[in-house]
KOLLUM-793251 format. One line per field, with one value per atom (N, C-alpha, C): residue in one letter; atom name; residue number from 0; x, y, z. Coordinates in steps of 0.001 Angstrom, whole numbers, plus 500000, padded with zeros to 6 digits. Layout:
<atoms>
type <- c(A,...)
atom <- c(CA,...)
seq <- c(NUM,...)
east <- c(X,...)
north <- c(Y,...)
up <- c(Z,...)
</atoms>
This chain:
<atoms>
type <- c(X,X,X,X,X,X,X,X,X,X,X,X,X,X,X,X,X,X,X,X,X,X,X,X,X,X,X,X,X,X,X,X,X,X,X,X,X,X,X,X,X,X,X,X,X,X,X,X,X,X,X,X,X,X,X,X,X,X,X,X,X,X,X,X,X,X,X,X,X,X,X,X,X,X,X,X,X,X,X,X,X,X,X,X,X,X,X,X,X,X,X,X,X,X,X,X,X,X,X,X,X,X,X,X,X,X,X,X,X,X,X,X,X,X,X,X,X,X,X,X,X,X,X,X,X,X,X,X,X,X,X,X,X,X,X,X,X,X,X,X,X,X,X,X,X,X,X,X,X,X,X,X,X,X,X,X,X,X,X,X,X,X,X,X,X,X,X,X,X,X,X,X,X,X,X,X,X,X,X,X,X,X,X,X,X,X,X,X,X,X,X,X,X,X,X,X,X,X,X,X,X,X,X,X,X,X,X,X,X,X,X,X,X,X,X,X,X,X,X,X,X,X,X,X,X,X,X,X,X,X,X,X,X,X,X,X,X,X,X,X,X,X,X,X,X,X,X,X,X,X,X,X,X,X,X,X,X,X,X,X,X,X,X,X,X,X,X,X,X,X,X,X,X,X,X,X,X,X,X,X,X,X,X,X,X,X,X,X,X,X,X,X,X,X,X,X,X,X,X,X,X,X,X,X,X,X,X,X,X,X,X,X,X,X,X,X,X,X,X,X,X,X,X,X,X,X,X,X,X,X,X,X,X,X,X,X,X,X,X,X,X,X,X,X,X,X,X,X,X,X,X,X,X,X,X,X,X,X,X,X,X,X,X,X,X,X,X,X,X,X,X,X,X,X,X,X,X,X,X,X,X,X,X,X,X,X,X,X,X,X,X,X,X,X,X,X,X,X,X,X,X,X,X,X,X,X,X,X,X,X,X,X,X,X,X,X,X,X,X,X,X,X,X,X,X,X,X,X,X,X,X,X,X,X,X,X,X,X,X,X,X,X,X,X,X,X,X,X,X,X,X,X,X,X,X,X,X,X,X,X,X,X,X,X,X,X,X,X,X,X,X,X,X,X,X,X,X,X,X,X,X,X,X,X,X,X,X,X,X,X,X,X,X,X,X,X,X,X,X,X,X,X,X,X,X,X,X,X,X,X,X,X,X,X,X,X,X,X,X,X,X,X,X,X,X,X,X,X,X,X,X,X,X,X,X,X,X,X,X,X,X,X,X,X,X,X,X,X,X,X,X,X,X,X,X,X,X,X,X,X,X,X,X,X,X,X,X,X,X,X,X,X,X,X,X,X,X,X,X,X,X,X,X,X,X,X,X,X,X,X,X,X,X,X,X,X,X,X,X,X,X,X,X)
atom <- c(N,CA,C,N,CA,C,N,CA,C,N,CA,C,N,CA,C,N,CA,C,N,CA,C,N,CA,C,N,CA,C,N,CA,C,N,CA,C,N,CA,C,N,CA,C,N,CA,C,N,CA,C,N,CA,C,N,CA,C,N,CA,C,N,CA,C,N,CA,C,N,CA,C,N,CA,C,N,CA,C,N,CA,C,N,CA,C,N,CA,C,N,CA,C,N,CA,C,N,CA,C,N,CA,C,N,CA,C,N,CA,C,N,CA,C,N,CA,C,N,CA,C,N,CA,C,N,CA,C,N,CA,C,N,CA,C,N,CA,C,N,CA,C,N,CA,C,N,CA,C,N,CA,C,N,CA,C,N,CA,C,N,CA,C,N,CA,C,N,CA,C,N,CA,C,N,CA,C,N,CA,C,N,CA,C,N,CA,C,N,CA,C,N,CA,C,N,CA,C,N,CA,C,N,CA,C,N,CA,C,N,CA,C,N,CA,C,N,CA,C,N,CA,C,N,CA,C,N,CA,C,N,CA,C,N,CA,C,N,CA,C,N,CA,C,N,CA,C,N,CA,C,N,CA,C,N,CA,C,N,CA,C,N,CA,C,N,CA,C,N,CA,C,N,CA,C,N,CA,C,N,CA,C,N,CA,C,N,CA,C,N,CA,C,N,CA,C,N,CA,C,N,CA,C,N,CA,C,N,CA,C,N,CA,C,N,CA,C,N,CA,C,N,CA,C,N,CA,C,N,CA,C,N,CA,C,N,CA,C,N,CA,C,N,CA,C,N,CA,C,N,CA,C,N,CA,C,N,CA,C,N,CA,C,N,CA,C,N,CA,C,N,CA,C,N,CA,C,N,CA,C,N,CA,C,N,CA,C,N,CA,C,N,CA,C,N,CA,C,N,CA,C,N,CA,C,N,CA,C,N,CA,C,N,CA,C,N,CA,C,N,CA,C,N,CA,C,N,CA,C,N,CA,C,N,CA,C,N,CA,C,N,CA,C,N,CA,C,N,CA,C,N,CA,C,N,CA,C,N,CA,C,N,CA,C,N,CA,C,N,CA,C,N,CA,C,N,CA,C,N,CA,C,N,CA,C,N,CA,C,N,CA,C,N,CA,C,N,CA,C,N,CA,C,N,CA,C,N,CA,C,N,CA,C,N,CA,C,N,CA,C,N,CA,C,N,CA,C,N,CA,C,N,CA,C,N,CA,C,N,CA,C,N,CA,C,N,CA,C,N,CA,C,N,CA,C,N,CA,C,N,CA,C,N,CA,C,N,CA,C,N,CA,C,N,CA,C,N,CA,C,N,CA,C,N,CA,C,N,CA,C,N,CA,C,N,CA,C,N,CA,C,N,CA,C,N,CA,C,N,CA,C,N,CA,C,N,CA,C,N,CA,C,N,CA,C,N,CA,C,N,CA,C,N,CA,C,N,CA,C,N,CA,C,N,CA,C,N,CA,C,N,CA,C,N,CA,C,N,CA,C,N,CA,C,N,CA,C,N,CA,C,N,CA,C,N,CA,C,N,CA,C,N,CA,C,N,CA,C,N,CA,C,N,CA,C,N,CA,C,N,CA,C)
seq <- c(0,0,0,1,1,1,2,2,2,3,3,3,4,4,4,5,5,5,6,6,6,7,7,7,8,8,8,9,9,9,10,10,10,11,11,11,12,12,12,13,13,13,14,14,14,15,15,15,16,16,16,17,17,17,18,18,18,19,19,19,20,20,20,21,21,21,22,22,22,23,23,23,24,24,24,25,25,25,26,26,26,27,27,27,28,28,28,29,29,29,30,30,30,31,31,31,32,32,32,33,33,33,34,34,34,35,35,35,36,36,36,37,37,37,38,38,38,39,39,39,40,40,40,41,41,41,42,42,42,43,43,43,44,44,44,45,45,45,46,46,46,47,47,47,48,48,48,49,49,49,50,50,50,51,51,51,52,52,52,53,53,53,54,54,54,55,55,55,56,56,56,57,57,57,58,58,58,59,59,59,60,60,60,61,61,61,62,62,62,63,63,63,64,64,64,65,65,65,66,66,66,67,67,67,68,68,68,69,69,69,70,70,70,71,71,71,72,72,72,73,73,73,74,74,74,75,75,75,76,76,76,77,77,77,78,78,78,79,79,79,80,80,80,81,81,81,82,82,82,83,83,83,84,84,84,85,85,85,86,86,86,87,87,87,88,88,88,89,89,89,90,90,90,91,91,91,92,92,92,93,93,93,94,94,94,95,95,95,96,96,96,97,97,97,98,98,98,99,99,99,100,100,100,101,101,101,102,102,102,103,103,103,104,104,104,105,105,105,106,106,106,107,107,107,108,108,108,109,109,109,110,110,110,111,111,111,112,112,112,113,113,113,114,114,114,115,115,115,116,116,116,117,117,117,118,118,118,119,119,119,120,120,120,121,121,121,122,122,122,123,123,123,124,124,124,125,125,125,126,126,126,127,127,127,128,128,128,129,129,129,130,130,130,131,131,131,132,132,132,133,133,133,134,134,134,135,135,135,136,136,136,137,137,137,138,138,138,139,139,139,140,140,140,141,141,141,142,142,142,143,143,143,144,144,144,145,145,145,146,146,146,147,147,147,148,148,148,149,149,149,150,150,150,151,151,151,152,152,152,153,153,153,154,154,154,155,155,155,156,156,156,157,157,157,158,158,158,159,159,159,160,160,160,161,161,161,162,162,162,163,163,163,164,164,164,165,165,165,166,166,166,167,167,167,168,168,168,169,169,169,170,170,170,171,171,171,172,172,172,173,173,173,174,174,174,175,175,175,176,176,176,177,177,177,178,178,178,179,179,179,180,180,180,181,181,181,182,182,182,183,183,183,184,184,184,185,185,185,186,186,186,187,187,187,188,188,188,189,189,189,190,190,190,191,191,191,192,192,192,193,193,193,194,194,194,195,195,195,196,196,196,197,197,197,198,198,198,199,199,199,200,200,200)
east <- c(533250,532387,530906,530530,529084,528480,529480,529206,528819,529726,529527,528079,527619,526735,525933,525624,524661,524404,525354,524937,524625,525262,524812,523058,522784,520935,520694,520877,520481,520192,521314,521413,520511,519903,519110,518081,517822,516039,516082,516401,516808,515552,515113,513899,512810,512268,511376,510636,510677,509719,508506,507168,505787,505646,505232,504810,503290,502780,501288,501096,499666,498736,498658,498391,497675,497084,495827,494392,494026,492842,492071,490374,489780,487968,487273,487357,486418,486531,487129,487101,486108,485878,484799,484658,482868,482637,482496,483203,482422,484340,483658,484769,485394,486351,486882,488377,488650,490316,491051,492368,492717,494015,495128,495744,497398,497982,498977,500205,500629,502113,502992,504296,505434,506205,507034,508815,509480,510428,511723,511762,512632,513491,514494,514472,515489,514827,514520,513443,512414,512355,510913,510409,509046,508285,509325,509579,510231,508937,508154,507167,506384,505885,504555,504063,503479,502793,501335,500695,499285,498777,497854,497044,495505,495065,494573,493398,492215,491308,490795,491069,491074,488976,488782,487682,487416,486290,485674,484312,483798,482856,481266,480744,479022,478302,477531,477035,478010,479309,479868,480244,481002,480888,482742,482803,484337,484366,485764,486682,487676,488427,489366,490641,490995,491990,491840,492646,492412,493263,494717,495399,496540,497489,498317,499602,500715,501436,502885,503205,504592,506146,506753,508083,508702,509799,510668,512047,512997,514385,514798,516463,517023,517684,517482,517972,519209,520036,521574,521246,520311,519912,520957,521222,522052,520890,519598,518716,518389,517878,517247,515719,514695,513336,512562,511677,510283,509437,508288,507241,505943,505357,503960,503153,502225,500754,499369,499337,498233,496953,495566,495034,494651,494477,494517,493121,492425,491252,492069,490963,491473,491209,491111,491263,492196,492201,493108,494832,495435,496993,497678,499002,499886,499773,499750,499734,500991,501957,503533,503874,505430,505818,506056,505848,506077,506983,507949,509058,509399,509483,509692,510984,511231,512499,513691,514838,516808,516670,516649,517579,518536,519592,520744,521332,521304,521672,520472,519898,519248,517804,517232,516238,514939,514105,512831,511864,510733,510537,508770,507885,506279,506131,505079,504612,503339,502688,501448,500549,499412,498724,497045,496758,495299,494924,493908,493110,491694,491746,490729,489732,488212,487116,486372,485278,483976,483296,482262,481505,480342,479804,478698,477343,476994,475892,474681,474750,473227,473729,474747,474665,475098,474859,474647,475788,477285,478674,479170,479557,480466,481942,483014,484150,485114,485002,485559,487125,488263,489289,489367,489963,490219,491877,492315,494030,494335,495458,495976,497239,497227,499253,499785,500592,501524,502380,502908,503743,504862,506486,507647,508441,508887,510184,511153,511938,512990,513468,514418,514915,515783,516467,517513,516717,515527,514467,513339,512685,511772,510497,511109,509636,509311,510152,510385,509510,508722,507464,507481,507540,507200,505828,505209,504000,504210,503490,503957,502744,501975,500731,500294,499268,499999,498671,498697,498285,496652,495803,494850,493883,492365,491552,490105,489794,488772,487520,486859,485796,483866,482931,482060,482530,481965,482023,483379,484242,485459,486770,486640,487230,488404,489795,490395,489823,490159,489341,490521,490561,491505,492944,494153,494943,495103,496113,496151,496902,497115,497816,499492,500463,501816,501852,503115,503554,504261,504480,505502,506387,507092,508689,509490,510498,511679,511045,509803,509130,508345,508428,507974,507176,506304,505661,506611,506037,506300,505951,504533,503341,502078,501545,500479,498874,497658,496930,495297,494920,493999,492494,491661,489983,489791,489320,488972,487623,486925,485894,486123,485771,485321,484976,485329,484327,483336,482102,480773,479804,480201,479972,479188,477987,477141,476502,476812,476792,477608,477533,478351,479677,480851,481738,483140,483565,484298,486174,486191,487665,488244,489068,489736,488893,488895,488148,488841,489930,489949,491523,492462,494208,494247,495141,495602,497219,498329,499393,500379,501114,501982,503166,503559,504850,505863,507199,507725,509502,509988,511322,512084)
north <- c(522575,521647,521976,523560,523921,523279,523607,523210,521433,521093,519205,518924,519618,519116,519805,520933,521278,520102,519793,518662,517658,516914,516031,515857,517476,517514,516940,517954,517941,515889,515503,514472,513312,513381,512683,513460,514080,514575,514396,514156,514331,513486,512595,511659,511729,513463,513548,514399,515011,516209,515228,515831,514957,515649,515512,515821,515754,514521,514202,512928,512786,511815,510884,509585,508998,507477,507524,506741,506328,505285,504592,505272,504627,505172,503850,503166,501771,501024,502438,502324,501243,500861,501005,502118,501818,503508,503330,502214,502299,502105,502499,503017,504108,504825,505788,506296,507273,507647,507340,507036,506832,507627,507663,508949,508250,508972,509008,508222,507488,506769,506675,507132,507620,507120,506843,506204,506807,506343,507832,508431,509632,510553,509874,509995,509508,507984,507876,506200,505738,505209,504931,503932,503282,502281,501107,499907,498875,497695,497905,496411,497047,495456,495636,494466,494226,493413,493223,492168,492181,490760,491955,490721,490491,489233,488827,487744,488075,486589,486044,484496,483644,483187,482954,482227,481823,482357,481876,480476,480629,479503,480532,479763,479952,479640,481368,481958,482578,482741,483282,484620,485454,487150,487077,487065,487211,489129,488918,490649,490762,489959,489619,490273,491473,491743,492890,492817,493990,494818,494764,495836,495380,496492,497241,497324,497399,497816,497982,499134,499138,499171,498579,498643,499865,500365,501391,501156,501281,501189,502317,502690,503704,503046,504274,503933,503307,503140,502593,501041,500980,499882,499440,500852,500626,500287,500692,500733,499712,499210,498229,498233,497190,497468,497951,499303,499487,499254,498796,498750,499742,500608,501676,500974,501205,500751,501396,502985,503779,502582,502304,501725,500029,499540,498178,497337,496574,495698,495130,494053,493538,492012,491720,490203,489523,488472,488420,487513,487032,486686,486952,486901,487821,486546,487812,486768,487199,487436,487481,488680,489067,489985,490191,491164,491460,492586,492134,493196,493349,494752,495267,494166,494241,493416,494745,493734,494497,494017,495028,494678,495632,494476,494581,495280,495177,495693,497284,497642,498572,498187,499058,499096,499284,498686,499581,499779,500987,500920,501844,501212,500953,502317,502636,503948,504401,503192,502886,501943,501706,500543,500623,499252,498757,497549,498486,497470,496618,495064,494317,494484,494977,494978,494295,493652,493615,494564,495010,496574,496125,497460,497298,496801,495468,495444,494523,495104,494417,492506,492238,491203,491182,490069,490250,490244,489861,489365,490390,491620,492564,492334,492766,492374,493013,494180,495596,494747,495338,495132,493187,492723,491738,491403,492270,492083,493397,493549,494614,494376,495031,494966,496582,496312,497505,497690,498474,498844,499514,499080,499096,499746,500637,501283,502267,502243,503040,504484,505416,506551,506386,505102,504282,504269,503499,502824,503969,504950,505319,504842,504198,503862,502373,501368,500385,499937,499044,499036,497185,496849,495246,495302,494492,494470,493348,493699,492907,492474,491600,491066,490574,490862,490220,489149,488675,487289,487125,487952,488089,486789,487414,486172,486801,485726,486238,485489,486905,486495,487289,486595,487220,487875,489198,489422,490857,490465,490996,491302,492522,492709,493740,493575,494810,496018,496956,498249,499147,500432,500934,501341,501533,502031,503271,503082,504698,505403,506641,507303,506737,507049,506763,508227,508036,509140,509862,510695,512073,511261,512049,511185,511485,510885,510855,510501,510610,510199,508900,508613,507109,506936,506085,506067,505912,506890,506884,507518,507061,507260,506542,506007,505756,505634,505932,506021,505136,504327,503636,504041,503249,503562,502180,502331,500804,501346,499885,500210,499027,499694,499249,497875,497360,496018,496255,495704,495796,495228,493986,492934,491988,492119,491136,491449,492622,493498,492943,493269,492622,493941,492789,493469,493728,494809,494891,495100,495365,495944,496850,496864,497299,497930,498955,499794,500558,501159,501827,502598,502413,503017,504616,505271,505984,506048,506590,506742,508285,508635,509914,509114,510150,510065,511514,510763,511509,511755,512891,512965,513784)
up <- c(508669,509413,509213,509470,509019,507442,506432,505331,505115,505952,505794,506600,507852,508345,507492,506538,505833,504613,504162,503072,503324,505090,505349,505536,505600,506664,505161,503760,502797,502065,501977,501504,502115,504071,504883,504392,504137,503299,502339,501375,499931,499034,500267,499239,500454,501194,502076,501280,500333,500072,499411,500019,499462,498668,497351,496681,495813,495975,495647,496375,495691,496151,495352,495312,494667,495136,494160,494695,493418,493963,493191,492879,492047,492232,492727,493023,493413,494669,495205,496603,497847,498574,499616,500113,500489,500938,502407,503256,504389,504817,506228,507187,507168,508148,508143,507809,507600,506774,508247,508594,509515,509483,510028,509954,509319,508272,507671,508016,507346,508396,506883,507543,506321,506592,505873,505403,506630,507148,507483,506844,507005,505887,505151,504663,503429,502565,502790,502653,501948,500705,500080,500116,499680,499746,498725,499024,498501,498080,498747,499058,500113,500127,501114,501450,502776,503640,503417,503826,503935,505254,505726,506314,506040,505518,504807,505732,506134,506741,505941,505572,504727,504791,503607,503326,504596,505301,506136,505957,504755,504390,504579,503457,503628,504843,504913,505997,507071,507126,507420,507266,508144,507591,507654,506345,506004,505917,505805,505583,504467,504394,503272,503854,502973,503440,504741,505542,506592,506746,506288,506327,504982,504576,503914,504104,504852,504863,504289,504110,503290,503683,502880,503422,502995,503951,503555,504184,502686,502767,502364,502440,501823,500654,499330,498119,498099,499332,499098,499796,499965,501139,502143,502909,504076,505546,505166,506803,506297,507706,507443,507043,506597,506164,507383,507388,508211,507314,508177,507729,508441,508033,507733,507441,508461,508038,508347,508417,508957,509825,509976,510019,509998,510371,510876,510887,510119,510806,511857,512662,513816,513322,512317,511670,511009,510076,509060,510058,509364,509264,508310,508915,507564,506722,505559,504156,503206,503825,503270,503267,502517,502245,500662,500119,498592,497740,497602,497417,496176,495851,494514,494098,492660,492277,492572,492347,492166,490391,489996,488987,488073,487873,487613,488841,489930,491026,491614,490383,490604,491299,492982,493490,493161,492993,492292,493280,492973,493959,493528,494645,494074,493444,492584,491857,491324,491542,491295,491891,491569,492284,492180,491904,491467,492957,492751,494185,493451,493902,493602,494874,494337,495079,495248,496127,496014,496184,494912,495230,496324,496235,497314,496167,496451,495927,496395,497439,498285,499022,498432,499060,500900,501604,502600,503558,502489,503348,502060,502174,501438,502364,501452,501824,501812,500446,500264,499113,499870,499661,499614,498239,498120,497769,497134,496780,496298,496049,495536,494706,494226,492932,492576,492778,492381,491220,490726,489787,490053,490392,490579,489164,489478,488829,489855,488868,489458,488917,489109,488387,487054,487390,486116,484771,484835,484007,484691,484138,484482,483749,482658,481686,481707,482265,482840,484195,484023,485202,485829,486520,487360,488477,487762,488617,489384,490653,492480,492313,492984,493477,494591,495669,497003,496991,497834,498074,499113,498238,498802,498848,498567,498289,497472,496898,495640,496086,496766,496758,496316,496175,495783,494223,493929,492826,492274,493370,493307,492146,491789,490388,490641,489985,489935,489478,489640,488790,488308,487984,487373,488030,487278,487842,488405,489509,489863,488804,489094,488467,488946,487949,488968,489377,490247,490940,490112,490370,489302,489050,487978,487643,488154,489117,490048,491045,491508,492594,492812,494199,494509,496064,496006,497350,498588,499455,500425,501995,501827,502861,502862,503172,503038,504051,504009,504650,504216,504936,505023,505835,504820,505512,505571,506815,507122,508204,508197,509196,509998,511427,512752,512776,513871,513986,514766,513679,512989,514137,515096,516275,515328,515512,514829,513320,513210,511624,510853,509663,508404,508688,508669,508670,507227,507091,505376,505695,507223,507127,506074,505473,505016,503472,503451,501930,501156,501500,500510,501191,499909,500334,499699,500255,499467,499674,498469,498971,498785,499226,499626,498474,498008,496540,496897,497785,497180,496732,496581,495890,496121)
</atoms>
């Protein structure tokens, strides 16, 4: 009986050990890191959520996107989906859900990811975070990649910038933590700036 509940602890951690980080460089520089939010144990990132405040119109102080969040299933997809989302603007509506593909029955699951910006450049409605996309594989196909895209909005002079690094091999997101800034009141406000994510196996 000792032995079964030892493999059982083993097999419910089995996809908890963190192992790295990974981030972007074209970050926003405004707002603050907010604090870590992870998968369960056993559980990795599948997809992800966004909430998104739509084109507000000229002279208006838009945000774009304001939050992140990821889904987490277990590799057998017996749990059901949570969703993690460290940090939060206080704007925006959901702008869907975005889920890695199945294929051939096999799960994939995020490993990477490029965030579209507006940089900081003197104009008077900065916006930070405009969309984001990811890069999906699995352990089956490790060299095998599906890029996700979520459903942001393009505005000002807003560009993807480089990829992250992926996560180690066998490893896959499953944490993530957000900088977002405050609401601003009558200040120009950016929400959401800048992700980072936890990988692990």
């Amino acid at each position: 009986m000792i032995k079964l509940a030892f493999l059982a602890a083993i097999i419910l951690t089995s996809k908890s050990e963190r192992i790295g980080q990974i981030g972007v460089d074209n970050g926003g520089p405004h707002g603050i890191w907010r604090l870590w939010d992870y998968c369960p144990p056993s559980q990795l990132a599948s997809g992800f959520s966004m909430k998104v405040e739509p084109n507000r119109g000229l002279l208006e102080d838009d945000t774009a996107v304001n939050s992140i969040c990821i889904s987490c299933i277990s590799e057998d997809n017996s749990s059901n989906l949570t969703f993690k989302c460290s940090g939060e603007g206080s704007r925006g509506i959901d702008a869907g859900y975005f889920p890695c593909p199945v294929v051939n029955s096999i799960q994939t699951y995020l490993t990477a990811f490029q965030l579209k910006v507006d940089p900081e450049d003197g104009d008077i409605d900065e916006t930070a975070v405009n969309n984001i996309q990811f890069a999906c594989r699995s352990n089956t196909l490790p060299d095998v990649e599906y890029v996700i895209e979520g459903n942001g909005v393009q505005l000002h002079g807003a560009s993807y910038g480089n990829w992250s690094n992926f996560c180690p091999t066998g490893s896959f997101v499953c944490g993530i933590q957000t900088k977002v800034q405050i609401d601003q009141t009558i200040l120009d406000d950016t929400a959401l700036n800048d992700v980072l994510f936890e990988c692990c196996a």
